[in-house]
N, C-alpha and C positions, 0 to 999 in steps of 0.2 A: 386255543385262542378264544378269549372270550366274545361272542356273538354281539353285533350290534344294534339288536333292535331288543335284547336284554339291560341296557344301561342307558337307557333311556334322561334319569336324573341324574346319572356322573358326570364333573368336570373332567376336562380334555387334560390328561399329564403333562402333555409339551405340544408347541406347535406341528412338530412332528406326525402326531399322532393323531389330532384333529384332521390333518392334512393328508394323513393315508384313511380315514373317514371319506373326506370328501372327495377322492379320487374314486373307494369304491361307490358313493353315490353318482359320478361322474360314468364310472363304466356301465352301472345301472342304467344310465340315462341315456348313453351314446346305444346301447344294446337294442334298449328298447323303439330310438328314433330309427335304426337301419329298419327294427321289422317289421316297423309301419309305412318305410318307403317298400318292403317287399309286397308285404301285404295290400296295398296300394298297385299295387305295378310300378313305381316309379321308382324302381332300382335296376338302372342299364346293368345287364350281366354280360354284354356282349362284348365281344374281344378288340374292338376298332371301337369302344367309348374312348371319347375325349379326340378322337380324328373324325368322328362324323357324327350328323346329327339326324337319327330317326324321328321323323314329320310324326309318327302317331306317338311316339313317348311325350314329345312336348304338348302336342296337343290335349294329350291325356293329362300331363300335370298341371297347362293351363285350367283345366275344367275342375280337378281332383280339390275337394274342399281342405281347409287348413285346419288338421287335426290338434286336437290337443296333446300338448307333451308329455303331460305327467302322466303317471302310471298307477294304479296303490300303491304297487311294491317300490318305485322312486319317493313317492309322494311321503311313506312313512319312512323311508330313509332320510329324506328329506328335512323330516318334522323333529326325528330323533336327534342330527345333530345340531340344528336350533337348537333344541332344548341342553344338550351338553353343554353350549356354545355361551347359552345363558347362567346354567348351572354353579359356573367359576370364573374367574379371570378371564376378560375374552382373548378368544388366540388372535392371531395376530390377523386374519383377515378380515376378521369381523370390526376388528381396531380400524382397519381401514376406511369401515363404514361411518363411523366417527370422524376421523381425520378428514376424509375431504368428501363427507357429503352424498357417498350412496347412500342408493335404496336396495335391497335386496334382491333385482331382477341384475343389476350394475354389479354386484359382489360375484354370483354366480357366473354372470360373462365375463368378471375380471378371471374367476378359477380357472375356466375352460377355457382360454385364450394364453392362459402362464401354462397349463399342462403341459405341453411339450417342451417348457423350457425344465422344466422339472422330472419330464419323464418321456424317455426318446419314445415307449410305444405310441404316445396320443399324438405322433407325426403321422403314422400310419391311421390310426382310430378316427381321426379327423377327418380323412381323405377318404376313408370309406365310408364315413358318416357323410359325407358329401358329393361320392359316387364317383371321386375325378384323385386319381392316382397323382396328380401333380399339384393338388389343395393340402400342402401340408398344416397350415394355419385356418383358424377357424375365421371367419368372417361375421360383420354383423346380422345378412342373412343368414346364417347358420345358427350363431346365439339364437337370435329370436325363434327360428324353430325349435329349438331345443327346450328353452326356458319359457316361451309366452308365446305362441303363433298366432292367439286369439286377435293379438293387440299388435298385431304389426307393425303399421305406420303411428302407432303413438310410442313403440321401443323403440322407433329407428331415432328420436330425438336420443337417444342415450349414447348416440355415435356421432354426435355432431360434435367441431371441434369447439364450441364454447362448453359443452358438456364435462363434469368432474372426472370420466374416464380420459378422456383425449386432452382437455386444458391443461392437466398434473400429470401428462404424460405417462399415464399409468397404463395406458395401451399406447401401442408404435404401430406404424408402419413399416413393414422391414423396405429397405433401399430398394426403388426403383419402379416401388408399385403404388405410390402416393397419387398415377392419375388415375386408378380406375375406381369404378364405379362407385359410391358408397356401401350400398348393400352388398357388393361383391369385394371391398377393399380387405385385404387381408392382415389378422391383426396380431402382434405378439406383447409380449412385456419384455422389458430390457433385465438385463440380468440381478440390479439394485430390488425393480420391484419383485423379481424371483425371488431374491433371499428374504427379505420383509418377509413376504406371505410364508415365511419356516421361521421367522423371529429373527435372524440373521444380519449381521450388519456390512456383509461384504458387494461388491457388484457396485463403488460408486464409481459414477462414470470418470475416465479421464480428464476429461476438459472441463469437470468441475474441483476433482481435486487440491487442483493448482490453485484455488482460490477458496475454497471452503474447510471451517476446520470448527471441530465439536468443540466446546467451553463449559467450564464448568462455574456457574451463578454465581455460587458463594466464593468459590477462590477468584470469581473478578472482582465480587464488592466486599472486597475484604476489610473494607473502612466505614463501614452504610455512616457515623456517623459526622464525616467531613465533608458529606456533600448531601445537603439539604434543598432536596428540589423537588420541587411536588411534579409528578407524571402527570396527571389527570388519568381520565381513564376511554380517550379516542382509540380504536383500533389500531390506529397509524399514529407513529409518534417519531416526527422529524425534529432532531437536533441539530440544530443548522452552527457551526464551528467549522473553524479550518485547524486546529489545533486538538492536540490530545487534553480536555477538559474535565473528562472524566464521563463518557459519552458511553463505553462500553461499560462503567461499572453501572452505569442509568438503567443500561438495554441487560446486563443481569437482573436488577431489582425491580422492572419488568417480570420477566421469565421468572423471578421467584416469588413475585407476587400471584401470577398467573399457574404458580403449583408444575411449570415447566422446567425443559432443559433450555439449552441456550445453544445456536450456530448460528458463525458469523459466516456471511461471505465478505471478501475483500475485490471489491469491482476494478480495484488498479490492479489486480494479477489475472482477469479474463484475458483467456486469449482473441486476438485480434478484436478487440474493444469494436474500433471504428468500424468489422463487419458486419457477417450475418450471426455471429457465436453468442453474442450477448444473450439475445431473448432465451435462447436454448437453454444457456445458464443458468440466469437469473431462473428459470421456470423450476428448472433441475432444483434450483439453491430454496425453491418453495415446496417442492415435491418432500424434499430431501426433510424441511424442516419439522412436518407432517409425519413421516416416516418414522419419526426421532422423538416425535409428539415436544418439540422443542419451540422457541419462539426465534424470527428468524432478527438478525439484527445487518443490518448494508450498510457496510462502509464503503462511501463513496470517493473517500480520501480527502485530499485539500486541494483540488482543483476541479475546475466541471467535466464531468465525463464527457465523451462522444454523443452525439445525436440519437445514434441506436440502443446505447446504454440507456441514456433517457426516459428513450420509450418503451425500453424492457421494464422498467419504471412503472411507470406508467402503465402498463399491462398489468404488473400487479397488485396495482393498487384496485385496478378495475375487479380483477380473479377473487374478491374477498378475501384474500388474504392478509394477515395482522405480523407487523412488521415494524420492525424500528430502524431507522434512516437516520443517520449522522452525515452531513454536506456542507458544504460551502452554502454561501449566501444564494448564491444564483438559482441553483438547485432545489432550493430548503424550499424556496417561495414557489416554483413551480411544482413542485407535486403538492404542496401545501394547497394552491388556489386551484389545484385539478380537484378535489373535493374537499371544501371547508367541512362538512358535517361528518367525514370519517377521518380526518387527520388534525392530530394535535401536535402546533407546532410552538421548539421552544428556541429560543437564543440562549446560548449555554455561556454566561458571564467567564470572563478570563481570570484564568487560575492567577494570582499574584504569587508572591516569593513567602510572602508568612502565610499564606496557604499552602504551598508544596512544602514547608517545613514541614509542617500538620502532618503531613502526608509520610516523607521520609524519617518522620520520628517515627510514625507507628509501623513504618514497614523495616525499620532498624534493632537489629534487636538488642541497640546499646544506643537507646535514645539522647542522652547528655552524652553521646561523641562531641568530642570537639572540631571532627570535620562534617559532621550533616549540616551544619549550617550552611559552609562554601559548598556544598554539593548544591543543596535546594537554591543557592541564587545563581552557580554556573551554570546548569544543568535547568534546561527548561522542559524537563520530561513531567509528563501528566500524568494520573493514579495510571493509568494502565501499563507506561515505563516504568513508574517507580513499582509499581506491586511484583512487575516481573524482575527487579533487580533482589525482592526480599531473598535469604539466605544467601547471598553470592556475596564476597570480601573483592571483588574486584571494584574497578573505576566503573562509577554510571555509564560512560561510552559503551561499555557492552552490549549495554541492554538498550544501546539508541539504535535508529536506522540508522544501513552505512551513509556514510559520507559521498555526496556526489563527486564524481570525474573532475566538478572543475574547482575543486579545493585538494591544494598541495599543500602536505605539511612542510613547514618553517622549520630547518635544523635546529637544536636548540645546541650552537656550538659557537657563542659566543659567552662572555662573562664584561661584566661590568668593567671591572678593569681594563678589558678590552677598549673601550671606546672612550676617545680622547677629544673632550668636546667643553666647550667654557664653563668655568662656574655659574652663570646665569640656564644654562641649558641643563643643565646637570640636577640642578635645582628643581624646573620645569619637570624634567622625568623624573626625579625622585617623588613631585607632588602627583604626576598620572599615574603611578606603580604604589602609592596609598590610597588614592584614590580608587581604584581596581579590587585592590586586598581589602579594604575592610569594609564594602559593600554590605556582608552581613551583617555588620554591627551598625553599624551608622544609620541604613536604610532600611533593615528588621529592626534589630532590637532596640533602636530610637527613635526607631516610626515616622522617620525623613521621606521612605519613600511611599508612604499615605499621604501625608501634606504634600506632596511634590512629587507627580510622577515624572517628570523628564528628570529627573535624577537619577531615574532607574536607566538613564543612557551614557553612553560615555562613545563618545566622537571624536577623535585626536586628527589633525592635519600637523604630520612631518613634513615642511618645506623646507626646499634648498639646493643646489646643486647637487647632480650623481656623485656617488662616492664620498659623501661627507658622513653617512654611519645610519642615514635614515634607517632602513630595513635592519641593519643592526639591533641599534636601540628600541625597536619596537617588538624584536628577539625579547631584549636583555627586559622588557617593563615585561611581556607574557611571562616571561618565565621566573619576576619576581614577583610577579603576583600569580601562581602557579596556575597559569592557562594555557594550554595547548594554543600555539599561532598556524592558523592557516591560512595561504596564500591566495586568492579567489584569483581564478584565469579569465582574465578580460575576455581573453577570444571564443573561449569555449559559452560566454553568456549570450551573446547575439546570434539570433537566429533568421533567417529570411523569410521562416512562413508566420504568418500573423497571428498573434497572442504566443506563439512560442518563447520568443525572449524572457514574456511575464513570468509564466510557468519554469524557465530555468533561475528564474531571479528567488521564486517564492522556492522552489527545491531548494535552493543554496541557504536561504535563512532561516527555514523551517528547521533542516539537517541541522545546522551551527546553532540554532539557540536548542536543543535537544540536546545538542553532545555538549553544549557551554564551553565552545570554543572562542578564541579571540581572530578576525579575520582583518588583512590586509591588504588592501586594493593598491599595486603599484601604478602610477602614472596616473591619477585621479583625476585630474583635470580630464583626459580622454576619455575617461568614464561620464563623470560628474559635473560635465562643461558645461557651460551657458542654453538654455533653452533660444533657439533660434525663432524666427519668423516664421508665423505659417503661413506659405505661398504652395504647395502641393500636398498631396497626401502623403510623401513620406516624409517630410517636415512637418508633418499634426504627427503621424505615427512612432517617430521619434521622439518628440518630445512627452506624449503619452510614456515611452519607455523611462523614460530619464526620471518623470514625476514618479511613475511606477518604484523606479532604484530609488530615487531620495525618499519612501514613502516607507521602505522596507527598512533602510538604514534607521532611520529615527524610530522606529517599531522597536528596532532590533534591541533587547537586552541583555547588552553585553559589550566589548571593549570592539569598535571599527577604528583602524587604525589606516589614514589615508597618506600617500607617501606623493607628491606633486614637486616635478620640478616649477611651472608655471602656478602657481596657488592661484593667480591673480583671474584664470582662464575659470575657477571654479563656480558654479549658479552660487548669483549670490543672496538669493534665498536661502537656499541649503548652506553656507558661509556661516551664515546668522545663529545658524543651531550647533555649529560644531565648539563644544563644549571646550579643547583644550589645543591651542597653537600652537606651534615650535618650529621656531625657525633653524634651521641646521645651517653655517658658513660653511667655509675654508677655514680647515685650521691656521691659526696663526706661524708663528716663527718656534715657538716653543712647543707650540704642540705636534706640529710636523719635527721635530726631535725627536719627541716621546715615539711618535708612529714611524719613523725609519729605523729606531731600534729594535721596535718588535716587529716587524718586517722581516727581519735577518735572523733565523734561527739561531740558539747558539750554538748547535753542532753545525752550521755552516762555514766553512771556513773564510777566512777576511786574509786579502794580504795588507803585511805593514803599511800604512800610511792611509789607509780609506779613512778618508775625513766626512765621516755619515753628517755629522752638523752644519757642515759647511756646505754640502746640497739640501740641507735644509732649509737653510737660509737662502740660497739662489734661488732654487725653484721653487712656486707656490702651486704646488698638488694637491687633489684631495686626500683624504685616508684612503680612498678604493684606488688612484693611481696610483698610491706609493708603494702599494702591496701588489700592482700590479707589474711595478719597474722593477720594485726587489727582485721579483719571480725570474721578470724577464733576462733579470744581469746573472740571475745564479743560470740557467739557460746556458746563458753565452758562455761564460765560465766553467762550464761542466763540457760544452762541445770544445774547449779548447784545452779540457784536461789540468787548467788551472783554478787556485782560488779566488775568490770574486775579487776583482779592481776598482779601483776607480773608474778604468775606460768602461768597464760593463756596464756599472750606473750609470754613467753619464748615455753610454750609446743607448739604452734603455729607458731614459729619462726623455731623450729626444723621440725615441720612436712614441712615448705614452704620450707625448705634447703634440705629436703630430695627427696621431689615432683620430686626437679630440680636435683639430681642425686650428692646432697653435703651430704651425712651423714653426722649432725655431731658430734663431739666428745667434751670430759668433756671441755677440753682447749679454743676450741671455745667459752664457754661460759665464761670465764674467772673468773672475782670475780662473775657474776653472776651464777655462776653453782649451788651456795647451795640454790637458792632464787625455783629452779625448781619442 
């Protein structure tokens, strides 16, 4: 083996090896500190150390002066692997001195304090270094003897917890001994910064995982020239956005201006936000960035975090560290106004439709498709959805966030023919179902929706009685103008703890303008009803909510389709902005024809004589009763082992008229009363 006070000028092979260097400068060094407590007397040999305390040993080490540590023979071990250390690439501990700001007395007690986690003897080595069988970990009183005893009380600031060792968590406290003494606290490294100091990338903690993840600069800004936005050059650079803008390709071209890598944390997947987990994190997700020599970039998501989040925030903005933040408004401005002269803060303009084109053509790799265009105006995903759809043939939804709990999909198991409704109405949805389809053309490629942004909205109010095909026909327009229809749940939107409801309101339109869905709110008026009087705080709090929904709808780009039997109950503010009406009746006389013969399968069997026109003419049903009477007669006729009658209809007709609060009487039936 070659000798190491021989290679004095050679770089270090691997971390590895720099690091069995410095363990044997380590055992040089613990060797030499026992035989000057011998040498001294102040090494208890006796068999009851640590169960009693001899009055002259203490006495004697109060009085005994504080020798120095070094040795020659440390001293030039010392000196050689500096100079290795300098000679090439530095290894990875000395990288550390860079990363967060030691000094050389702070490297060395970071070595001696990881040793045991890297080498089960410096469990024992330590403890005998320390005279006390039960000190497995080295303390800052013990660094300082080892490495500087001259300077005592000016190294003990190297263990204070605003200090680079303790702030970036680069020393711990193991559990349960966080109240003793400073100079007697015992200290280790967690297993992250173990591997580090070998070059390593394994030991990241749990409860950062879950929310932190390595990125690579140039495969996020894989378009540098669709987004033209100067950085500046503040350490802290807040993008304040609630939407994917193009916020992560910013926080790459950062990181590669800065010769970095790039990790993100995502603060919506900390565990227990609103605890005590945050700060620990966040610290971790700064430690971590250091480690990685990467820049760090927080995603704060599109709502304001917890309080503690916050202020984990806010902690590192203080920690010197240089960071990119993407927020909502709320947020953007307060860590913004916590220091103007280190934080540059930008408003990231919203992505339009002929800008996500820009986008989906160059992440397409058949730009002049004839479907990127409907993607880029359904689909309101930003460079960082669309760059992760690049090589994939599936639907953009893939590559959207899922879809919240309180959106059901809409069957798509009706057809036009289906629905049996006036030629004036019929009209009315053929003009919302072109109106829908060629969105890209009209409002891209004829540049309608530059001159006119509220054309980029489309708002429909279907009124009319239950069961006349509203929910149908807002099927049959989604699906001829090829958009998934999802159904929003009234009930799952309101919440009872405060600002809740908002946040399930912006989840719902955030998700659906991403995946460029069309949504449908049944029973609208109870959503979208008249703003009341304020006389108590939950009538200001409510109507807060309601402006909040009408504020989101008209935002929304893309097809809201409102189904009300009372239209008239609707704010008639928000009235004003709904772009296309349609009233739904009762079918007439000929159209409840058309709907009681497709009622009746035609593999169901009919006995002779059922006169299907002639209850169509008596009774005035909607299309949803008639398909409900049908059902009900084939019922009766199946428990009776016959095929349908007349008496089934009619007995079926009466119970559908009674459901809905019509009793009715012999006359109603008219000639058919005796058929019952």
């Amino acid at each position: 083996m070659m000798r190491l006070d021989t290679v004095d000028s050679q770089p270090f092979a691997s971390p590895q090896e720099h690091m069995a260097a410095e363990f044997r400068w380590l055992d040089a060094r613990l060797a030499e500190h026992v035989q000057s407590l011998r040498a001294e007397g102040r090494f208890d040999e006796s068999a009851l150390r640590g169960l009693r305390l001899d009055e002259d040993r203490v006495l004697a080490g109060l009085a005994a002066p504080r020798r120095q540590a070094s040795t020659p023979h440390s001293d030039r071990l010392r000196e050689i692997i500096d100079q290795r250390a300098a000679a090439g690439p530095a290894p990875p501990l000395y990288r550390m001195v860079g990363q967060f700001g030691l000094d050389a007395f702070e490297r060395c007690a970071l070595l001696c304090a990881a040793a045991p986690a890297l080498d089960a003897r410096y469990r024992a080595a330590l403890a005998l270094a320390q005279n006390d069988a039960t000190r497995a970990f080295a303390n800052a009183d013990q660094l300082i003897a080892l490495l500087d005893p001259s300077n005592r009380f000016g190294r003990l600031a190297a263990f204070a917890p605003d200090a680079p060792l303790l702030r970036y968590r680069l020393l711990v406290c193991p559990p349960g001994k966080e109240d003793a003494p400073l100079a007697d606290r015992p200290l280790a490294v967690d297993d992250r910064v173990a591997m580090a100091m070998l070059g390593l990338r394994g030991g990241v903690p749990q409860e950062l995982a879950l929310a932190f993840e390595l990125l690579d600069p140039e495969a996020e800004d894989w378009a540098p020239d669709l987004l033209d936005i100067p950085l500046g050059d503040a350490p802290v650079l807040v993008l304040e956005t609630r939407e994917d803008r193009g916020q992560q390709a910013l926080a790459a071209r950062r990181a590669m201006r800065e010769d970095s890598g790039l990790v993100r944390l995502d603060l919506g997947r900390i565990p227990d936000p609103s605890g005590g987990s945050a700060r620990g994190v966040v610290s971790l997700a700064a430690r971590e960035a250091r480690l990685c020599d990467a820049l760090l970039y927080v995603d704060a998501g599109n709502t304001m975090p917890s309080e503690p989040v916050v202020q984990a925030l806010l902690e590192l903005l203080t920690s010197g560290t240089g960071f990119v933040l993407t927020a909502v408004a709320d947020l953007a401005h307060r860590i913004a106004a916590a220091d103007v002269a280190r934080v540059g803060h930008l408003v990231l303009p919203p992505l339009q439709a002929t800008g996500r084109l820009a986008w989906w053509r160059r992440a397409s790799t058949d730009p002049d498709a004839p479907g990127i265009a409907r993607r880029a105006w359904q689909s309101r995903l930003g460079p960082t959805g669309i760059g992760r759809s690049r090589g994939t043939s599936g639907k953009h939804g893939r590559v959207c966030r899922p879809l919240p709990a309180l959106l059901r999909p809409v069957e798509a198991r009706w057809h036009r023919g289906d629905l049996v409704v006036s030629d004036t109405l019929a009209h009315q949805l053929d003009e919302l179902t072109a109106f829908v389809s060629n969105w890209p053309q009209v409002l891209g490629s004829w540049g309608f929706g530059d001159s006119n942004p509220q054309s980029r909205h489309c708002i429909a109010l279907f009124s009319g009685p239950s069961g006349t095909g509203k929910t149908m026909a807002a099927s049959i327009v989604a699906q001829a103008a090829e958009v998934p229809l999802y159904r929003a749940s009234l009930a799952g939107i309101f919440d009872k703890y405060l600002g809740e409801t908002e946040k399930q309101i912006d989840r719902l339109f955030d998700a659906a303008a991403e995946a460029g869905i069309a949504l449908v709110f049944d029973e609208a008026d109870a959503l979208f009803g008249s703003r009341t009087e304020i006389n108590d705080a939950h009538a200001r709090y409510a109507n807060l909510t309601v402006s909040h929904l009408l504020q989101r709808v008209e935002e929304h780009e893309g097809l809201v389709i409102l189904t009300s039997n009372l239209p008239r109950n609707i704010d008639e503010a928000f009235a004003r902005r709904i772009g296309h009406v349609l009233a739904f009746a009762l079918p007439d006389a000929a159209g409840r024809r058309k709907l009681w013969a497709r009622a009746i399968p035609a593999a169901a069997p009919l006995e002779p004589g059922v006169d299907l026109p002639a209850v169509a003419e008596t009774f005035e049903l909607s299309g949803g009763d008639i398909r409900n009477a049908a059902l009900a007669a084939a019922y009766l006729a199946a428990a009776e082992g016959a095929a349908i009658g007349m008496r089934h209809l009619l007995r079926a007709v009466e119970r559908t008229m009674a459901k809905a609060g019509r009793t009715p009487i012999a006359a109603d039936f008219g000639r058919l009363d005796a058929e019952r």
